[in-house]
C-alpha positions in Angstrom: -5.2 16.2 -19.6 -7.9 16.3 -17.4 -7.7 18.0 -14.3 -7.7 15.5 -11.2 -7.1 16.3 -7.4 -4.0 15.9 -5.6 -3.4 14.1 -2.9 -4.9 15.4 0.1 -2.0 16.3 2.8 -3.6 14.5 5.6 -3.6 11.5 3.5 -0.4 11.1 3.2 1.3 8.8 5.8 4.1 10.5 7.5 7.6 8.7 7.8 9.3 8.3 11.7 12.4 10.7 11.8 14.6 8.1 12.8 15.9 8.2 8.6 19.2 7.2 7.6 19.3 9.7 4.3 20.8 8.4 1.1 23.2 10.4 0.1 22.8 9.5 -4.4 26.2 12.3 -5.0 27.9 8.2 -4.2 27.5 5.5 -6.5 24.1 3.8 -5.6 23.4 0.2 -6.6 19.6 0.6 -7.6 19.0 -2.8 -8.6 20.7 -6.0 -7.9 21.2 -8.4 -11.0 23.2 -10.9 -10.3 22.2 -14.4 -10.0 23.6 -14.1 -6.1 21.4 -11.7 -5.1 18.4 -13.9 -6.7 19.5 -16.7 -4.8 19.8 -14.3 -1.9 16.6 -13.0 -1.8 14.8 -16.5 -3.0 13.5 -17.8 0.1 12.0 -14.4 2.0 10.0 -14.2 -1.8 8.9 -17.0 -1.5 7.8 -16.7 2.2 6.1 -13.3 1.1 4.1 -14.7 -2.0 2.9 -17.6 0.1 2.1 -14.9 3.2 0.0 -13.4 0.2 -1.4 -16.2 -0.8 -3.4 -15.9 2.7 -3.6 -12.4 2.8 -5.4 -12.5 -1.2 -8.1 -15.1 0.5 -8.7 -12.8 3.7 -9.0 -10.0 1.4 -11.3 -11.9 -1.4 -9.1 -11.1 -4.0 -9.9 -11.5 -7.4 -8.5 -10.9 -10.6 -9.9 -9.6 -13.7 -8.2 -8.7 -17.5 -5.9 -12.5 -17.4 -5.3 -12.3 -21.3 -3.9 -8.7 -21.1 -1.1 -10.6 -19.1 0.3 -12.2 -21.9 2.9 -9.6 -22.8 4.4 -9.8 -19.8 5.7 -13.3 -21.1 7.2 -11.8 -24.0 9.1 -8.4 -22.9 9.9 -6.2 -20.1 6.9 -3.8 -19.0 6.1 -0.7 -17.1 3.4 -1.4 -14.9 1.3 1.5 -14.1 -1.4 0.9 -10.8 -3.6 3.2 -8.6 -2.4 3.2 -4.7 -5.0 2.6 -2.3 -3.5 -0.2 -0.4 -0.5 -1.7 1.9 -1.1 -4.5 -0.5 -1.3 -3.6 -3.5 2.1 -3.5 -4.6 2.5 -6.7 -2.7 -0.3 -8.8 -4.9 1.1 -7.3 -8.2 4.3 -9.1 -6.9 2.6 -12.0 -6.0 0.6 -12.1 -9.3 3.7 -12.2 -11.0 5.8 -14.6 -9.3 8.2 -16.3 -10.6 8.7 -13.1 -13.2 10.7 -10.6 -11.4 8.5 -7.1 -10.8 10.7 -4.6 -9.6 8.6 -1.6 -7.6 9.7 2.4 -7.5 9.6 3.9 -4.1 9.8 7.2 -2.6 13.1 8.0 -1.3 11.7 8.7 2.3 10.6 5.2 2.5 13.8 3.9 1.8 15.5 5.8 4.1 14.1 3.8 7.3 16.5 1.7 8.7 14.9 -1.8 8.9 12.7 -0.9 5.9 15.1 0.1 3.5 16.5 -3.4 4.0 13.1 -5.0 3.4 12.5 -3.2 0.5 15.8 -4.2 -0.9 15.0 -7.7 -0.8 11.8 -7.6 -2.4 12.9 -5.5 -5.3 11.7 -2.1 -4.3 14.5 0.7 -6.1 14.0 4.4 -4.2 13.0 7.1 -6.8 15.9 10.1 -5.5 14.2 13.1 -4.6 16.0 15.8 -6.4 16.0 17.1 -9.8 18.5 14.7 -11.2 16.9 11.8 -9.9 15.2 10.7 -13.4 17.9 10.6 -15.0 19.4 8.4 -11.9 17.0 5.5 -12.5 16.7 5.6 -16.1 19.4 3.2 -17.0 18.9 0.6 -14.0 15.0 0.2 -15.3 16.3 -0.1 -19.5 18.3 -3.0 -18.0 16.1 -4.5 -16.4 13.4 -4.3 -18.9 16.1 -4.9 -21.7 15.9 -8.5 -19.4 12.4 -9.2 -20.0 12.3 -7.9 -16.3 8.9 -6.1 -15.6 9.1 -2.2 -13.4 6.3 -1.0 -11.5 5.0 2.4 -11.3 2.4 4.2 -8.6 2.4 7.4 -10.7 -0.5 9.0 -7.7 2.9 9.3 -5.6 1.4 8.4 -2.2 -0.9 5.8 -0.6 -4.5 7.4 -0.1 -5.8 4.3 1.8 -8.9 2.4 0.0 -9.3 6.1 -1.8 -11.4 5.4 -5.1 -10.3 8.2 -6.5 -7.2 9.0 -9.6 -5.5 11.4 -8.3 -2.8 13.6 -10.5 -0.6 10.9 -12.3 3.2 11.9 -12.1 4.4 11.6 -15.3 7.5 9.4 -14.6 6.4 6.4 -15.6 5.4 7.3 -19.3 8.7 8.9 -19.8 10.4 5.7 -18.7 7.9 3.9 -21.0 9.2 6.3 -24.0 12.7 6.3 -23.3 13.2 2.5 -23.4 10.3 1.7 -26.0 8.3 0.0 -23.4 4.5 -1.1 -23.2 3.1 0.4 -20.0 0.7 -2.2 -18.9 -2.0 -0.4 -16.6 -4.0 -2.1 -13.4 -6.4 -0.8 -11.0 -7.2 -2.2 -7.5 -11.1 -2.1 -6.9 -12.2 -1.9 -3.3 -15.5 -3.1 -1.2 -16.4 -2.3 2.0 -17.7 -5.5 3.5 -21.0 -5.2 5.9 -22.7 -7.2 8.5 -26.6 -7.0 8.8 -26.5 -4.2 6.9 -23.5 -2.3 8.4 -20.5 -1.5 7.4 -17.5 -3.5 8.8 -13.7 -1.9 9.5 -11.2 -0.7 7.2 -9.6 -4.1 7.3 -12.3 -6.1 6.3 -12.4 -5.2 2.6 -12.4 -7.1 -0.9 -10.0 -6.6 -3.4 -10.3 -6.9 -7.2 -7.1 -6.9 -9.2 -8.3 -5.5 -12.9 -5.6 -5.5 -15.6 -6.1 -3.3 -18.6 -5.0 -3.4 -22.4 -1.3 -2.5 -22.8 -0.6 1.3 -23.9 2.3 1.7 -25.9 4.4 4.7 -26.2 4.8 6.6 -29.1 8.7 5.7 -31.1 11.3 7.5 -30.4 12.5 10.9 -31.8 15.8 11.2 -33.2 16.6 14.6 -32.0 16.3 13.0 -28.1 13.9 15.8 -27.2 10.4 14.5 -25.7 6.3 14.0 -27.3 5.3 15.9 -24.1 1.8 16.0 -25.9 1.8 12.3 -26.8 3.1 11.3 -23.2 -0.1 13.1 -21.8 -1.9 11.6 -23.4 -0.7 8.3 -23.1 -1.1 9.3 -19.1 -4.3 10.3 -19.9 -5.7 7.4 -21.5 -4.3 5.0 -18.4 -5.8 7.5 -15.5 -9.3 7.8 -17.5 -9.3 3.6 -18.1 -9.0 3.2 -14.2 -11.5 5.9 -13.6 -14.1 4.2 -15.8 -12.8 0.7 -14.4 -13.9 2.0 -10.8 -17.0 3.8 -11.8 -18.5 0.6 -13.8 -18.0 -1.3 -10.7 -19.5 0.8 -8.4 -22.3 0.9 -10.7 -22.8 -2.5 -11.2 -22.5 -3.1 -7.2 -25.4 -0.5 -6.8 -27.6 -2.0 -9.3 
């Protein structure tokens, strides 16, 4: 594995202390499948993919890699993305609509009051911060990819916002990816800083690429249940050193 920087403590956004912690020793419902819930949820979606919609044309999105999209049609995936934006997760939603894309969370963030509840209705299930909290999620994601449902990974951990860089991939999402016998399907989010006579505008007034990459699948199964550590970092590997040659031929091609 190639060594890669962390994310930088001052880059990570703090959370407000009014929390409401989740206390996972009490049955926690991580993910709602009932057609209910679905029914529930239905019109807010759809309000947030068409709020997208307008939010993709302020930010100039575009969207690269269509035909490695097609297994998505055909079984449940991990998707695997970089995090440099409040949007990012939101467009990969968006992208897939009406397919259901189900997004891991920190368990801080879900702990916000009005938040939590937001999250819950667009499909966001909190990743429990203590040891045991792998084992926690693992059967709520093999359902939901066992129903051609897709799961979406930020294996960085934290938002470094419109940061270009991979930092150190968590290893989460490739274990998920062996354990249920799942393609991990990876993306990257490019981002350009817009300018005006020659100077560079705001934060806010970037463009957005969507890039989707060939889907990596994990190595089978082992009988004795123990895990490919080897195989799984390099299965990490080969998805962290795509998006960093994703980003670096784009920055070159926007120089030349």
């Amino acid at each position: 594995m190639k060594e890669r920087p962390d994310v930088p403590e001052e880059a990570i956004i703090p959370v407000k202390n009014d929390t409401k912690t989740i206390d996972f020793t009490k049955p926690f419902r991580f993910i709602y499948f009932e057609w209910w819930f679905d029914l529930l949820v239905f019109p807010a979606f759809l309000l947030a993919v068409l709020l997208s919609a307008g939010a993709g044309l302020f930010f100039g999105l575009r969207l690269r890699g269509r035909r490695h999209m097609r297994i998505l049609r055909t079984q449940g995936c991990i998707l695997v993305s970089n995090h440099c934006h409040y949007f990012d997760t939101v467009f990969a939603s968006a992208r897939l609509f009406p397919r259901r894309l189900y997004i891991t969370v920190v368990q801080r963030n879900y702990e916000v009051p009005v938040v939590r509840t937001l999250l819950r209705i667009f499909r966001a299930l909190p990743i429990p911060g203590h040891p045991a909290g792998f084992r926690m999620i693992t059967e709520p994601i093999g359902e939901a990819l066992s129903r051609g449902r897709h799961v979406m990974f930020l294996p960085e951990g934290e938002l470094v916002f419109l940061s270009q860089t991979i930092h150190r991939f968590r290893p989460g999402a490739f274990y998920q990816a062996y354990l249920h016998q799942a393609p991990v399907l990876p993306m990257v989010y490019l981002i350009d800083r817009r300018s005006f006579r020659g100077r560079p505008l705001g934060p806010a007034w970037v463009k957005m690429t969507q890039v989707f990459g060939e889907p990596v699948h994990p190595p089978e199964r082992r009988g004795d249940g123990t895990f490919p550590k080897e195989a799984l970092d390099e299965m990490a590997e080969t998805v962290a050193s795509w998006m960093e040659r994703t980003i670096a031929e784009h920055q070159r091609a926007r120089a030349d």
